[in-house]
N, C-alpha and C positions, 0 to 999 in steps of 0.2 A: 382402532388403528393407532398404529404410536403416533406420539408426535413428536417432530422433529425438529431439534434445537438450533438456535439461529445462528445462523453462519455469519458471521462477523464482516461484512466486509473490508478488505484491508484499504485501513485507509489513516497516510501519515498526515498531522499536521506539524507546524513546524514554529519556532518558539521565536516570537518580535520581541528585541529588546528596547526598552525605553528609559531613556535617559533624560538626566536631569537638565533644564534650561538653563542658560548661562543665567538667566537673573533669581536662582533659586534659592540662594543664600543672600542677596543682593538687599540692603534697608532702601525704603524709597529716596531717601538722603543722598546714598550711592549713587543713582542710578543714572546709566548713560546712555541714550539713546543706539540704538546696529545702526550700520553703517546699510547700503543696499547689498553688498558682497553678504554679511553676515546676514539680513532679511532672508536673501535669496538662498542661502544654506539650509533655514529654519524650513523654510517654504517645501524646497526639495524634500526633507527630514520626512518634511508630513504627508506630501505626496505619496511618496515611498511607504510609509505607515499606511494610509488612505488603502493604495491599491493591492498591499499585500493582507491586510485586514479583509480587502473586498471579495478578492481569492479565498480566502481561510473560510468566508460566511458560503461564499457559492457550494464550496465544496462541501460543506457540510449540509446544504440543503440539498444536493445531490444524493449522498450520505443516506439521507432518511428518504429519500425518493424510492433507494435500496432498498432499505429495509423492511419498508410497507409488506411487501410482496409477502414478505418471509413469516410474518406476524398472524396470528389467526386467532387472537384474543383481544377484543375490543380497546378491552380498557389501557390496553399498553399503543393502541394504533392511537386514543385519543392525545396520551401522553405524546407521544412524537408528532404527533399534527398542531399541539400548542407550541412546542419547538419551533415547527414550521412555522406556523404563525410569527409567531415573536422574531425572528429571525429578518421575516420578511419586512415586517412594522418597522425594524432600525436599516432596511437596507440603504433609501436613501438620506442617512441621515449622517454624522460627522464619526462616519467611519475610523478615522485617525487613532480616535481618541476609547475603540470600541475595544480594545485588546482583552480586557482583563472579561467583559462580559461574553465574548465569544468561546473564551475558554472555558467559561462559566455551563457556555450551554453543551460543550464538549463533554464536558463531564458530563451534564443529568445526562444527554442520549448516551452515555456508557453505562451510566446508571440504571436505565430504561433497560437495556440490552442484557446487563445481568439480570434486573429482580424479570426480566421475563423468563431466560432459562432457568432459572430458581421455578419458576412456575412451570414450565416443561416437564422440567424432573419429577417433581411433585404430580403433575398429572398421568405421567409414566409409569411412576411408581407405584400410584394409585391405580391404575387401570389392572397393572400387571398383576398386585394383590390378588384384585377383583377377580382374573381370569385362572388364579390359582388356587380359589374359592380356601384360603385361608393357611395353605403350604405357603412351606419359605419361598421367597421369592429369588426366583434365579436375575442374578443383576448384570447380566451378562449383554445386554441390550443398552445398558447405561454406558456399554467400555466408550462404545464412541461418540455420547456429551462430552464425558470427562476427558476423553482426548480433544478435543474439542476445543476445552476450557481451558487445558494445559498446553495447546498450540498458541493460543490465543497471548495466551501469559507467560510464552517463549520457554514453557518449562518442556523442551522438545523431547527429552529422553523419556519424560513420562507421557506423551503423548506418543511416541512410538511404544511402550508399554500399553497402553490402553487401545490403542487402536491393531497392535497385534490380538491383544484378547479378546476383541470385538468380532474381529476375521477368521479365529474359530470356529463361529460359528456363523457367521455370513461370509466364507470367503470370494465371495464376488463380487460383492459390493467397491464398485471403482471410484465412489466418492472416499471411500475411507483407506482405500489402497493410495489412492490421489495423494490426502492429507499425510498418511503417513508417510509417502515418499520426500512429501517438503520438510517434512520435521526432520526425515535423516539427512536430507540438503543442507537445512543450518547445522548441524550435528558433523559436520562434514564426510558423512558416509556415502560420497557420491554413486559410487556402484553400488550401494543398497538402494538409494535413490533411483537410480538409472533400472534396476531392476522392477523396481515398482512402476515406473513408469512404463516400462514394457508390459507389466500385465496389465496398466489400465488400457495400451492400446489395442493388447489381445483380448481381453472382453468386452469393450465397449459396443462391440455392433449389436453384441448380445445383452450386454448389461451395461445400458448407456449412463454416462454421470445425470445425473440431475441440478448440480448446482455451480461443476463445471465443465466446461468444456474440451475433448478429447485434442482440441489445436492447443492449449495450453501442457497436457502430457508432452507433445511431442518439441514444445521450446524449452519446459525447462528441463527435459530430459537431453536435451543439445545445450543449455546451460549448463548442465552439469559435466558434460566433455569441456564447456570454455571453463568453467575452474579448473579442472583437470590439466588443460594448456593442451587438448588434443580437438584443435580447430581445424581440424578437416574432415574429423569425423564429427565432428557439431555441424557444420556448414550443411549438407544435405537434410540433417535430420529438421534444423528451423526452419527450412526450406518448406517440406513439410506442411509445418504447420501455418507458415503463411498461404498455402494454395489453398489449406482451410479456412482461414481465417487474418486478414487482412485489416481488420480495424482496430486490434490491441498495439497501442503501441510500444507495450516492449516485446513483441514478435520481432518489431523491425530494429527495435534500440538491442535486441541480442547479435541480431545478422551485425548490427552495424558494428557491434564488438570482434562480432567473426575478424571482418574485413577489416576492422584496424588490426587484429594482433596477425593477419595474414599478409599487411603490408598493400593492403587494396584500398589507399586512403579514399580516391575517388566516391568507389561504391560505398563505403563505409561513411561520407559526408552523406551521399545521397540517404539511403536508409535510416539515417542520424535524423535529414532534413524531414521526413515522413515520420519518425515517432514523436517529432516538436510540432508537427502540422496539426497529429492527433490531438497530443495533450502536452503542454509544456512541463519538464521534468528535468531535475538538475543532472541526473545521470544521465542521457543524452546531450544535456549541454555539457556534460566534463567530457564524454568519449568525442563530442563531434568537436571541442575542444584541442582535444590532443592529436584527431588529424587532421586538421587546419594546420598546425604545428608540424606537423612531420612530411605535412605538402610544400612548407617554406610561408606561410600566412602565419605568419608568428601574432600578429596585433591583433588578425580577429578571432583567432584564436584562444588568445586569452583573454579577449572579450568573451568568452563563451564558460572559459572557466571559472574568470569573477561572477559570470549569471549563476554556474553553478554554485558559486560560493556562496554570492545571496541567497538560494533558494535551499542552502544548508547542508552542504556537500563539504564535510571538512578535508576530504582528498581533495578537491579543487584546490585548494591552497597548499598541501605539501605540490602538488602540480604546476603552481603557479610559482613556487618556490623555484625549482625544478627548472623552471621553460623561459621566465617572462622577466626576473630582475638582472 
C-alpha cells in the first residue's frame, strides 16, 4: 500500500525581537542605577518576551501532537517525542530569555518533517519498482508528494502543475483537488479555486477527504467570493460550512469579514468575538478592529489593532495609520 506523505500542518510562527539593554555598552565606571519608571519598562519588556515565548512553545508542542498521527515510521515519531520532551523540560523555566532556542527546535521538527518524506518517497519508489518487477517505473503517483512539497514551499504554480498530473490518473481523489484549489487561491485564480472546491463538495459523499474536512471546501470557497468583493454570494456559502462545522475559527473570522465589508458591524464583532474565543489570532483582532471603528468605538478599537500589530499583522499598522492618529 503506498504511503502517504505527511501533510504539513500549517502552522505560523512569529519572529521576537530582542534588543539591546540600556547598560550594554555602559563600563561599570558609568554606571547609573533605572529609576522605578525605567525598572518597570524592563520588567514589562520581559513579561511581554515571557508570555509570547510561552505561546510560541505551546504551539509547537501542539504542532507535534499533529504530527504523531501522520507518522508511521518509528524512528522519526522518536525524533519528535525528544522535541516533546525538551520542550516540556524548559516549560517552566525563564522563558524570556528562550528565543533563540525555540526557534532552534522549530527548525529540527522541520527537519524531522522533511528527512521523513525523503523517506516516504524512497519507500514509494521502492515498492513501485518492486510491483513492476524491474519495468520503468510509472512516477505518476509521486505528482502529488511533489505537489505537496511545492505547496508547502509556496512554489504554488508548480504545485497546481503536479497535482493536475496526479488527477489524471486519480481524478477523485478530493484531498488533492482540495490542495490544488488553494495553490490556485494564492495564485490568484479564484474561479479555478472556486471550481475545485465545487468538485471537492460534489464528490465528497462518495469520496470523502481524509485529511481534510468538506466544511473547510465550503469556507474557503466563500473566501474566495470575499477576494473577489462578491459578499453576498460568500455569505450563504460559509454559512454552510459553519452548520458543519463550528469549532474552526476562521469559519467564523471569514463570516465576520462577510459582515464588516457588508456594513453589519454588529454581527461582524460578534463572529470576530467567537473566532478570539477559539483561538487568539491577529486577523481577527485587525477585522474586529476595524468594526469597533466603524461602530463609532474608535479607542477599543485600535486596541485591537495594536494586539494585532503585536501578534504581526503589518496591515494593523497601515490601519492604525488610517483610523487611530
Amino acid at each position: 500500500m503506498k504511503q502517504t506523505i505527511l501533510i504539513l500542518t500549517t502552522f505560523f510562527f512569529f519572529n521576537i525581537g530582542v534588543g539591546q539593554n540600556r547598560y550594554s555598552t555602559v563600563t561599570p565606571s558609568r554606571y547609573e542605577p533605572m529609576s522605578f519608571d525605567e525598572l518597570s519598562v524592563v520588567a514589562m519588556s520581559l513579561q511581554k518576551r515571557y508570555d509570547a515565548n510561552q505561546k510560541y512553545l505551546y504551539e509547537m508542542k501542539k504542532w507535534i501532537l499533529e504530527l504523531k498521527p501522520q507518522i508511521k515510521e518509528q524512528s522519526y515519531l522518536t525524533r519528535l517525542d525528544k522535541e516533546y520532551k525538551d520542550l516540556t523540560d524548559i516549560e517552566d523555566g525563564d522563558l524570556a530569555r528562550a528565543t533563540k532556542y525555540l526557534k532552534q527546535t522549530e527548525n529540527a521538527i522541520r527537519e524531522i518533517i522533511s528527512d521523513y518524506n525523503i523517506w516516504v518517497s524512497n519507500q514509494n519508489n521502492n515498492n513501485s519498482t518492486s510491483r513492476n518487477s524491474g519495468q520503468t517505473n510509472d512516477s505518476s503517483g509521486n505528482y502529488a508528494q511533489i505537489g505537496m512539497q511545492h505547496l508547502q514551499n509556496r512554489e504554488y504554480a508548480l504545485a497546481v502543475r503536479n497535482f493536475s498530473k496526479y488527477l489524471e490518473t486519480d481524478k477523485n481523489n478530493t484531498d488533492v483537488i482540495f490542495f490544488r484549489a488553494m495553490a490556485k487561491g494564492e495564485l490568484g485564480d479564484r474561479f479555478g479555486a472556486i471550481s475545485d472546491y465545487d468538485k471537492v463538495i460534489e464528490l465528497n459523499s462518495n469520496y470523502p477527504m481524509q485529511y481534510n474536512k468538506v466544511a473547510m471546501a465550503y469556507n474557503n470557497k466563500a473566501y474566495s467570493y470575499v477576494k473577489l468583493k462578491e459578499y453576498e454570494k460568500a455569505l450563504p456559502i460559509v454559512e454552510k460550512a459553519l452548520e458543519l462545522d463550528e469549532s474552526e475559527w476562521y469559519f467564523w473570522d471569514t463570516r465576520g469579514e462577510i459582515y464588516l465589508n457588508l456594513g453589519k458591524y454588529k454581527q461582524s464583532i460578534s463572529d470576530l468575538n467567537k473566532a478570539l474565543k477559539i483561538e487568539k489570532n491577529p486577523n481577527s483582532y485587525l477585522l474586529r478592529g476595524l468594526a469597533l471603528i466603524k461602530s463609532g468605538e474608535k479607542e477599543n478599537g485600535c486596541k485591537d489593532l495594536s494586539k494585532a500589530g503585536e501578534m504581526g499583522s503589518e496591515e494593523a499598522y497601515t490601519e492604525i495609520e488610517k483610523n487611530c492618529n
